[in-house]
C-alpha positions in Angstrom: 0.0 0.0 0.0 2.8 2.2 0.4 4.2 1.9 -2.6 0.6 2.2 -4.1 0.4 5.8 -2.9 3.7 7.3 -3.4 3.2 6.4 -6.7 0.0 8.3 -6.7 1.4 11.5 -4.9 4.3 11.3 -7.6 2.1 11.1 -10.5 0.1 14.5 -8.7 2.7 16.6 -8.0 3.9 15.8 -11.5 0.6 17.0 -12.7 -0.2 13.6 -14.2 -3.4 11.6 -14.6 -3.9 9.0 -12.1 -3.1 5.6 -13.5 -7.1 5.0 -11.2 -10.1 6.7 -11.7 -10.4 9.2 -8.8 -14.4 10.8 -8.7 -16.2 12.6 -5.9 -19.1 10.2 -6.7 -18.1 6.5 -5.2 -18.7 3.6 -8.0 -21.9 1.7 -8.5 -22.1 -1.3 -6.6 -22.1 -3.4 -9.6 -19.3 -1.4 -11.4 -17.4 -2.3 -7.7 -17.9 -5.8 -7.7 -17.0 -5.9 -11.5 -14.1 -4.6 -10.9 -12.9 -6.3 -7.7 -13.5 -9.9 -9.5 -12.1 -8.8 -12.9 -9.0 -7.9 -10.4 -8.8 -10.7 -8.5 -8.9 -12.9 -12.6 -5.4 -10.9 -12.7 -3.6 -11.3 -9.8 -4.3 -14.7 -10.2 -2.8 -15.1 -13.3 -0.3 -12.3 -12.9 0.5 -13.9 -9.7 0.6 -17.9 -10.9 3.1 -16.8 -13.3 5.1 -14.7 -11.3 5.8 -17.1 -9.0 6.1 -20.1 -11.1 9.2 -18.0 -12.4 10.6 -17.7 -8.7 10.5 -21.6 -8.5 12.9 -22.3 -11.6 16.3 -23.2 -10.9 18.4 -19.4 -11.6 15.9 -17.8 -9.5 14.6 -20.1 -6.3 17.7 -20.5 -4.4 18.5 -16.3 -4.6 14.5 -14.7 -4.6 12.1 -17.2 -3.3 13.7 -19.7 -0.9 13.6 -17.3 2.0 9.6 -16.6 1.9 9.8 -21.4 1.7 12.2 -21.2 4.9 8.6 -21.1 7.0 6.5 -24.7 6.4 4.2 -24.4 9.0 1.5 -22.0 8.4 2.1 -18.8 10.2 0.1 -15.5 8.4 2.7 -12.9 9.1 5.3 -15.3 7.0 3.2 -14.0 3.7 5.1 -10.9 3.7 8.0 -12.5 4.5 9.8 -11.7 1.1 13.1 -11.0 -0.6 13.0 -7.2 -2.1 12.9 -8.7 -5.9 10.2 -11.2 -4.8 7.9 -9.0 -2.7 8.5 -6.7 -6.1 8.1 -8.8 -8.6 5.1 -11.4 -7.1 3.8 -9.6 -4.5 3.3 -5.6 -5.7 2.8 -6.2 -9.1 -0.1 -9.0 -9.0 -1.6 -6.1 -6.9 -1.3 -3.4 -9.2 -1.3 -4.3 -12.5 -5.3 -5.1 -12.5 -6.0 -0.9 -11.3 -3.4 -0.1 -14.1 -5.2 -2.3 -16.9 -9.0 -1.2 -16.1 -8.5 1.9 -14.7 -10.7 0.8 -12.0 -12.1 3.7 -9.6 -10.0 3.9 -6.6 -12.5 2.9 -4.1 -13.0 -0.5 -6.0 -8.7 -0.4 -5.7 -8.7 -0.2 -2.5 -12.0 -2.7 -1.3 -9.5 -5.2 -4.1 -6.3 -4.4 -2.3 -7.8 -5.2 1.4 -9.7 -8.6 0.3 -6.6 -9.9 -1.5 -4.4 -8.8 1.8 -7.2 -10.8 4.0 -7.1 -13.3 1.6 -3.7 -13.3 1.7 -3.4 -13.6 5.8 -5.4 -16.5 5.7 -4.1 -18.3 3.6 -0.9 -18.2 5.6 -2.6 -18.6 8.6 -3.6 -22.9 8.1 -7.2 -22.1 8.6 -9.6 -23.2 5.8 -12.1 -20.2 6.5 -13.4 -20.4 2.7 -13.0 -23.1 0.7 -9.4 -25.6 1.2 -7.1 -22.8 0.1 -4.7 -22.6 3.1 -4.5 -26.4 2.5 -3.7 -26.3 -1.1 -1.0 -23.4 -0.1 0.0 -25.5 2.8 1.0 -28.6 0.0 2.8 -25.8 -1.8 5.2 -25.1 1.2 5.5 -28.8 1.7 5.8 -30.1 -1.9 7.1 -26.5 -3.6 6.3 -27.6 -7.0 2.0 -27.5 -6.8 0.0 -24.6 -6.3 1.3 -21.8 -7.2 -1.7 -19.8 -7.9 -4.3 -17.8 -5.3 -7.3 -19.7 -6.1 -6.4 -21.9 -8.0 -7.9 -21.4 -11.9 -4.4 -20.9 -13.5 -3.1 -24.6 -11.6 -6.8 -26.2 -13.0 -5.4 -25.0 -16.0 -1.6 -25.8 -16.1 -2.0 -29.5 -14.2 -0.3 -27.9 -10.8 -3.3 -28.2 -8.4 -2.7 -30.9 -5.8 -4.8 -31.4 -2.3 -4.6 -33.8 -0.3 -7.6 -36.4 -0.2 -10.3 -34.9 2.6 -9.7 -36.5 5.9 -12.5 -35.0 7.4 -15.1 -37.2 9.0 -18.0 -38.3 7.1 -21.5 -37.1 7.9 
């Protein structure tokens, strides 16, 4: 987020357009939830790529191994990020979708905090939503599934792996 908004106070004092729609009027809520899901279709495949990169061999041992040192799940440890990492897979998932729609700030922002949450609990080992800190938990412990945040881009690519449900029966 910090990076988000110097970038924005550069681009004003330089007298530029924001790269985000900035109104006195708030967006529609349909125009909102538009835009967050057509954001969150981005960072997942912004974000699947991205850090399929940081698992080949010239860039895993120097960028990503440090966020993999942490195998039990722990929410802080999302951050926890070499600088070219955190760049490259973390800030740019996040604001490349504003950048390509030229969403309206507000819809930016309500984006940014759900991926951030999303993020957290994902980390955390707590299956609030769906099995999603399980399928990120068998990419800490396998390295080479899951890579994505929901999932679509590893249905599509052949990388989605969870384990068999051991929950009880009903």
């Amino acid at each position: 987020m910090a990076v988000h908004t110097v970038l924005l106070g550069a681009s004003h004092l330089a007298g530029k357009p924001s790269s985000y729609r900035i109104t006195a009027a708030p967006p529609r809520a349909f125009e909102l939830l538009r835009d967050v899901a057509l954001s969150a279709l981005i960072r997942e495949v912004a974000f699947y790529y991205a850090h399929r990169t940081l698992h080949r061999p010239q860039f895993y041992a120097r960028v990503h191994k440090t966020h993999h040192r942490f195998t039990a799940p722990f929410a802080l440890a999302a951050q926890y990020a070499t600088v070219p990492e955190h760049l490259f897979a973390n800030v740019l998932p996040y604001v490349l979708p504003g950048l390509i729609f030229r969403t309206h700030i507000l819809s930016y922002w309500v984006f940014f905090a759900s991926q951030l949450l999303d993020t957290s609990m994902v980390h955390s080992g707590y299956d609030f939503f769906g099995r999603f800190a399980e399928m990120h938990d068998r990419h800490h412990e396998l390295s080479n599934v899951n890579y994505g945040v929901f999932g679509l881009c590893d249905w599509l690519h052949g990388t989605n792996k969870v384990r068999k449900s051991t929950r009880a029966k009903e």
